[in-house]
N, C-alpha and C positions, 0 to 999 in steps of 0.2 A: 058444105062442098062435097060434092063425089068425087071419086080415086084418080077418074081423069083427068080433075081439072085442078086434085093435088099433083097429080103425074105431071102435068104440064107445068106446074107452077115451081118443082123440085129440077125436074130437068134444066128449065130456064135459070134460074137462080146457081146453078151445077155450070152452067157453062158460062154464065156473068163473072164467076168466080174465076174459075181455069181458063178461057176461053181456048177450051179445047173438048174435043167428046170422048175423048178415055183416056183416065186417070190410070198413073200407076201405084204400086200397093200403098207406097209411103201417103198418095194424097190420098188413097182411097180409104185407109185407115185413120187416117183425120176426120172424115166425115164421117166413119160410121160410130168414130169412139172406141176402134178397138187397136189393138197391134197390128203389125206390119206380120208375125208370128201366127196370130189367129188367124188372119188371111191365107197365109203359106200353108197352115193344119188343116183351113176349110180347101184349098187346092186338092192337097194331098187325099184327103178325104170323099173326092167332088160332090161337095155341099157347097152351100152357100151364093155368094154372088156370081153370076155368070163371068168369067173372063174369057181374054182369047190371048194369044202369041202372036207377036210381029213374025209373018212370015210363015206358020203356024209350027215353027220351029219348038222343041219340047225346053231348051236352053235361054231362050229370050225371053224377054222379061215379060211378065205379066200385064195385059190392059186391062181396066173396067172399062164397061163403056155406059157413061153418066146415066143413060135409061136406063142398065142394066143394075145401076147404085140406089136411080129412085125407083123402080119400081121393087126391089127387091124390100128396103124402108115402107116402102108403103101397105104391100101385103103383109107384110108383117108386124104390121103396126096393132098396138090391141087398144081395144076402146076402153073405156072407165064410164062409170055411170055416175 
C-alpha cells in the first residue's frame, strides 16, 4: 500500500472510532501511546502533531485533528527490512 491509501485507511478507522474529527489530548494520547504530558511538552515545544484552540483562544483546550494524528504516524513511520 502507498501513504495515501494508508492516510485514508487511518483517518477512516480514527473517525469509526470517535466519530468526530479532532480528538482532544486525552484521546489523542491513547492513539499514539504516549501521555497526555508528552503532548503538553511537544505543544510547549511546537513540535510534534499539528493542534488548534477552539476559538483560537491560547487557554482552550487543545484539538487534533484525526488527519493531522494519521498523517503525522504515517510519516513517521520507519520501515524494517
Amino acid at each position: 500500500m502507498d501513504k495515501y491509501q494508508d492516510f485514508k485507511i487511518m483517518t477512516s478507522l480514527l473517525f469509526d472510532r470517535f466519530q468526530k474529527i479532532a480528538l482532544n489530548p486525552e484521546e489523542t494520547a491513547s492513539i499514539i501511546g504516549r501521555s497526555e504530558d508528552y503532548l503538553k511538552k511537544d505543544r510547549e515545544e511546537a513540535i510534534g502533531i499539528p493542534y488548534t484552540r477552539l476559538n483560537g483562544k491560547e487557554k482552550s483546550k487543545p484539538l487534533y485533528n484525526i488527519t493531522a494524528i494519521a498523517k503525522a504516524l504515517i510519516e513517521n513511520e520507519k520501515k524494517v527490512s
